[in-house]
C-alpha positions as CSV (number, residue, x, y, z in Angstrom):
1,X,26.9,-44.9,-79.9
2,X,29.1,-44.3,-77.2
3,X,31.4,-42.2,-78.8
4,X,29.6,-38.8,-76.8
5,X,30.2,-40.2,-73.1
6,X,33.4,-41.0,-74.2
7,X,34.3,-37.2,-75.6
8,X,32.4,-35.7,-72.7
9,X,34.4,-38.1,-70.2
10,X,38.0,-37.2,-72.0
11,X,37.0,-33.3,-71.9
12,X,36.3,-33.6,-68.4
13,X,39.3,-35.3,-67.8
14,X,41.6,-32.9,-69.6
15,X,39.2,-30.1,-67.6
16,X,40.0,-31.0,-64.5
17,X,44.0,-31.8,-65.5
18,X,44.2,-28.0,-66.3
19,X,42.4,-26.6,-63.7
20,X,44.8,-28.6,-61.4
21,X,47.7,-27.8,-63.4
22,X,46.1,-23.6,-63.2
23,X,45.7,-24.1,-59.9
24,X,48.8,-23.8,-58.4
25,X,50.3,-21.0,-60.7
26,X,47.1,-19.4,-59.7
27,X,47.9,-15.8,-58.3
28,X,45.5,-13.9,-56.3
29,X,43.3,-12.2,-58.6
30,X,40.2,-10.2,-58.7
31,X,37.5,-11.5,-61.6
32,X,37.2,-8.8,-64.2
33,X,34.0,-7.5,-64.8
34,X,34.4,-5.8,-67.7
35,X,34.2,-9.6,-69.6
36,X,31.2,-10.7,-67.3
37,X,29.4,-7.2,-68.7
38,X,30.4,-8.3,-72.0
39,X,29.5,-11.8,-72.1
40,X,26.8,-11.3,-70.4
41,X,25.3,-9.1,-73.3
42,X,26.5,-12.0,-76.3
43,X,24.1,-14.3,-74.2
44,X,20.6,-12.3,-74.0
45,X,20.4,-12.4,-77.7
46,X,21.8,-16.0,-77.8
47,X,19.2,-17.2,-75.0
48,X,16.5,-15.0,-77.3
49,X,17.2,-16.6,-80.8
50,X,17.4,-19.7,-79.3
51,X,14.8,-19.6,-77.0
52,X,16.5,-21.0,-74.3
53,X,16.1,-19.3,-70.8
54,X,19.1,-20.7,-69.3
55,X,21.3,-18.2,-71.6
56,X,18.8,-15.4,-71.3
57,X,18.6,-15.6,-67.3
58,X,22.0,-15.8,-67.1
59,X,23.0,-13.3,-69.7
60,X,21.4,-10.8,-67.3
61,X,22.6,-11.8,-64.0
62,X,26.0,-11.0,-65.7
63,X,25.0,-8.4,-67.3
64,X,24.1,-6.5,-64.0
65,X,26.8,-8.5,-61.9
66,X,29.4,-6.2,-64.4
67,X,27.0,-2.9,-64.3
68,X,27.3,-2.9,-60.4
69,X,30.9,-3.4,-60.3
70,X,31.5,-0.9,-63.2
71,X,34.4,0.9,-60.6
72,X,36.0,-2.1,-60.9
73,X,36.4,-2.4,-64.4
74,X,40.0,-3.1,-65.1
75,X,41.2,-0.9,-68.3
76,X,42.8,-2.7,-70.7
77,X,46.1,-0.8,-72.8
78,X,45.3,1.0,-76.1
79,X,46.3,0.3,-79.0
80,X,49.0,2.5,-79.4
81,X,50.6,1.3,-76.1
82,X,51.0,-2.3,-77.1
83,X,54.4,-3.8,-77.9
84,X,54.8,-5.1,-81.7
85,X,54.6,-8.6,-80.0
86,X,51.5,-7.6,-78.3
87,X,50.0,-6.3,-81.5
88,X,50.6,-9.3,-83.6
89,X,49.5,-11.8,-80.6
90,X,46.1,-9.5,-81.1
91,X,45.9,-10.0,-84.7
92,X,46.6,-13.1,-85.2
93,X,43.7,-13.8,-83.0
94,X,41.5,-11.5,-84.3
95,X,42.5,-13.3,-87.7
96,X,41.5,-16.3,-86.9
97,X,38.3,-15.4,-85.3
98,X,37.3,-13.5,-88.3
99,X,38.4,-16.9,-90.5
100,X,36.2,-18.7,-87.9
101,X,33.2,-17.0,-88.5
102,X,33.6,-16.8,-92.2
103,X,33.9,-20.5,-92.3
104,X,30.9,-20.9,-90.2
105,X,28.6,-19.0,-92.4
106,X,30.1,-20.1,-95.6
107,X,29.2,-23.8,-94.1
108,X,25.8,-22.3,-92.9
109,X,24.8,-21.3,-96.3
110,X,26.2,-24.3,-98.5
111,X,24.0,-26.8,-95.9
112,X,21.0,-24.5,-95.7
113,X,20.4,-24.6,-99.3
């Protein structure tokens, strides 16, 4: 039964050892609010499916904390002017995501049923 304060206390732990060890290679750094825009709009629906106001409400404030700092936006390369390490880096991750949600729905469906 304890098993959950445990994890939660060993995540924290390893948290906070990160952010420590982050901290001081840290450089100064403006947020980018291109990804607040964009996970800002993955939580509305989220907060909407699962009724749950806390991702809707805050879905929206960073959804419009991105829209008002659109000049901001930092623009990411193309494609096209990626290195060949770059690119596979990208889809490797983009491979594993997609394995990820396959998995996820493939376990959906087989419990569901």
């Amino acid at each position: 039964m304890a098993w959950p304060i445990i994890a939660a206390f060993v995540f924290l732990v390893l948290g906070l050892l990160i952010f420590l060890f982050k901290k001081k290679n840290i450089k100064d750094d403006k947020p980018n609010y291109k990804i607040l825009f964009i996970v800002g709009i993955t939580w509305i629906p989220l907060g909407i499916t699962t009724k749950n106001p806390g991702f809707l409400v805050g879905g929206l404030v960073m959804m419009v904390a991105g829209l008002l700092k659109k000049d901001q936006w930092r623009n990411e390369k193309k494609w096209s002017e990626l290195s060949p390490a770059e690119k596979k880096v990208k889809l490797a991750i983009i491979a594993l995501l997609t394995l990820m949600l396959v998995t996820g729905v493939v376990t959906f469906f087989m419990y569901n049923n």
